[in-house]
C-alpha positions in Angstrom: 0.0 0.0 0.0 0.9 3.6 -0.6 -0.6 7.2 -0.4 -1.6 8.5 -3.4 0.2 11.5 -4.9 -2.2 14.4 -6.0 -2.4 14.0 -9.5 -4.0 10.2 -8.9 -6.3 12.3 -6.6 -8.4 13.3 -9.6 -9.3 16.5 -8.2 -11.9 18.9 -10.1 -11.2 22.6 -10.6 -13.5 25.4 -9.3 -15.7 25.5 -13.1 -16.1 22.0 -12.7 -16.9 21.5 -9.7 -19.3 24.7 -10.3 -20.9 22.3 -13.0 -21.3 18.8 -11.2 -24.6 17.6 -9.5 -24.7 19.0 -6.3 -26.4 17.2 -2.8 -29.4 19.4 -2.5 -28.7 20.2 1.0 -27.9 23.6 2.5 -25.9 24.3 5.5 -27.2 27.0 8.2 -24.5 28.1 10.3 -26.3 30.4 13.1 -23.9 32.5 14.8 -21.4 30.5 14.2 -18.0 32.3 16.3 -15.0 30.6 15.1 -13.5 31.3 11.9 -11.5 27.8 11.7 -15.0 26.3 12.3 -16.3 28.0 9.3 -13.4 27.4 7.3 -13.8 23.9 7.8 -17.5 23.6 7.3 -16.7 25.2 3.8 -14.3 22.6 3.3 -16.1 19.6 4.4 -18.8 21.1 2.3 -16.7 21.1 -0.7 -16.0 17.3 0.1 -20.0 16.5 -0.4 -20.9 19.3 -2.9 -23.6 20.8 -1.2 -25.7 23.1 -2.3 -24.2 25.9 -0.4 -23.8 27.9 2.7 -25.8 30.3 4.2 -23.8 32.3 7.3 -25.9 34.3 10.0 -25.6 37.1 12.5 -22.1 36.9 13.7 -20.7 34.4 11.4 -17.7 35.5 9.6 -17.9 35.5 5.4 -15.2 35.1 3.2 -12.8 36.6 2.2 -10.9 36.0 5.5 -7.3 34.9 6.6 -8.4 33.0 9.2 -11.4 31.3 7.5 -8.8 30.5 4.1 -6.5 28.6 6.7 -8.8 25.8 7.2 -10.9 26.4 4.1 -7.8 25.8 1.7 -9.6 26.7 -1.3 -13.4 26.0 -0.7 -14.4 29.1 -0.1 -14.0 29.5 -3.9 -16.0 26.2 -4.9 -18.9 26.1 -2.5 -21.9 28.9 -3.0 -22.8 31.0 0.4 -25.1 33.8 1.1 -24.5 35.7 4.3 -27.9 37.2 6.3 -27.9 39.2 8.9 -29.8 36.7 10.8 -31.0 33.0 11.0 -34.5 33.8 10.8 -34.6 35.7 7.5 -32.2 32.7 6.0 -34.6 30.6 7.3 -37.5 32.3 5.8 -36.0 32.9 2.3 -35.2 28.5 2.5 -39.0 27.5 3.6 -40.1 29.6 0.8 -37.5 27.7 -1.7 -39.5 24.2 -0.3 -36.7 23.6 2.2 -37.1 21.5 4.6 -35.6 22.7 8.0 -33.6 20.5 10.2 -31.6 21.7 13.3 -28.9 19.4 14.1 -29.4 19.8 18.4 -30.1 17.7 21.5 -33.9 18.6 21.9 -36.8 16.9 23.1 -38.4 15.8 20.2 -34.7 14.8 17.8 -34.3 11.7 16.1 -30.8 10.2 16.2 -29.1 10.7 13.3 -28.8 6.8 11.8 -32.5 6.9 12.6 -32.8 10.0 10.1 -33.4 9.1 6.4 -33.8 12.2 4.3 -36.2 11.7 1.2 -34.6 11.9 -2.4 -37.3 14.2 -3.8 -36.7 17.1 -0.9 -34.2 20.0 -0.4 -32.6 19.9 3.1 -31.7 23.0 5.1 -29.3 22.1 7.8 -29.4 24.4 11.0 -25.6 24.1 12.9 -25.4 26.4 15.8 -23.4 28.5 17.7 -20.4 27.0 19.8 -21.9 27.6 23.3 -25.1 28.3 22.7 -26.1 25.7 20.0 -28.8 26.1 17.8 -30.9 29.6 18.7 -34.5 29.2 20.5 -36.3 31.5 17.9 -35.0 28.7 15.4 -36.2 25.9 16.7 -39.7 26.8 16.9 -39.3 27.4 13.0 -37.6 23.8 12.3 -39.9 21.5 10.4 -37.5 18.2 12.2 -34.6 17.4 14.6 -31.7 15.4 14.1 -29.1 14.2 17.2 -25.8 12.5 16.8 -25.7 10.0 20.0 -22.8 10.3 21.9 -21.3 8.4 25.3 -19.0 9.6 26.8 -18.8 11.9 30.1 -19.2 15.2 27.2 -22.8 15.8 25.8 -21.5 17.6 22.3 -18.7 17.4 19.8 -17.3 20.7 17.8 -19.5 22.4 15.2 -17.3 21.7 12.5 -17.1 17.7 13.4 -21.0 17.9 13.8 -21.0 18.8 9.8 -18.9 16.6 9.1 -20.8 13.7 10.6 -24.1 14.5 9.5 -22.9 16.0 6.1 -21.5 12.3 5.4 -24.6 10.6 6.6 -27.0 12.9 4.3 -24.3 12.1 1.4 -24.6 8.3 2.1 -28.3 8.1 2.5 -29.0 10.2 -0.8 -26.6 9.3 -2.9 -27.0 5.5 -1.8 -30.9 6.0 -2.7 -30.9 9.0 -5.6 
């Protein structure tokens, strides 16, 4: 066995990339504070050609330094929108047919390999903010709740790890049933 070298990587440049079938899923970062985070939500997002990004309130946009360093690139491949809060990126996604998930512990979630997203819908994503997760005024606009289980003595994992998780499971489900 032996790594592969980058030009047996096959990678795609940005116009192709801008042309290929995209996951029809959309990521809502509310509030989101760090930049890495962001940087490598953008990046992961890239990896599963999402839809895009939409970044709320205090959520940094591109172009940024600290973003790019995690980013390497994606902020140039993947499609984002900033608003200057959740609820109007919400709004503007239930109007497109979105359906609106928020990826939180709540009363009413279903885990996450319980969670099978239907081929013929769009998926809006909710991630929240580091401390404060997912805002209130969101979840009472969410049409579902999805959990990642988790048992150790810590009851969350980082925002960007909680993309990546459920960004992979919503890339294996849809692209395993589309």
């Amino acid at each position: 066995m032996r790594k592969l070298n980058v030009d047996e990587l096959n990678r795609v440049s940005v116009e192709k990339f801008d042309q290929l079938e995209k996951l029809p899923v959309v990521c809502v970062l509310d509030n989101i504070r760090s930049q890495h985070n962001i940087g490598s939500i953008f990046r992961t997002s890239d990896a599963f050609r999402i839809c895009g990004l939409y970044l709320c309130g205090i959520t940094a946009t591109p172009p940024n330094r600290e973003i790019n360093k995690s980013a390497l690139g994606a902020t140039e491949s993947v499609k984002w929108q900033y608003f200057d809060n959740t609820l109007s990126a919400v709004a503007q996604l239930k109007s497109e047919g979105y359906k609106i998930i928020a990826v939180e512990q709540a009363t009413e979630s279903i885990f996450l390999e319980d969670y099978c997203p239907a081929t013929s819908e769009k998926v809006a994503l909710v991630f929240g903010n580091e401390v404060m997760g997912v805002s209130e005024e969101i979840m009472y606009e969410i049409d579902a709740c999805i959990e990642i289980p988790q048992f150790g003595t810590k009851h969350s994992f980082n925002v960007s790890v909680t993309a990546a998780i459920v960004l992979y499971h919503f890339h294996l489900k849809l692209r395993k049933n589309g």
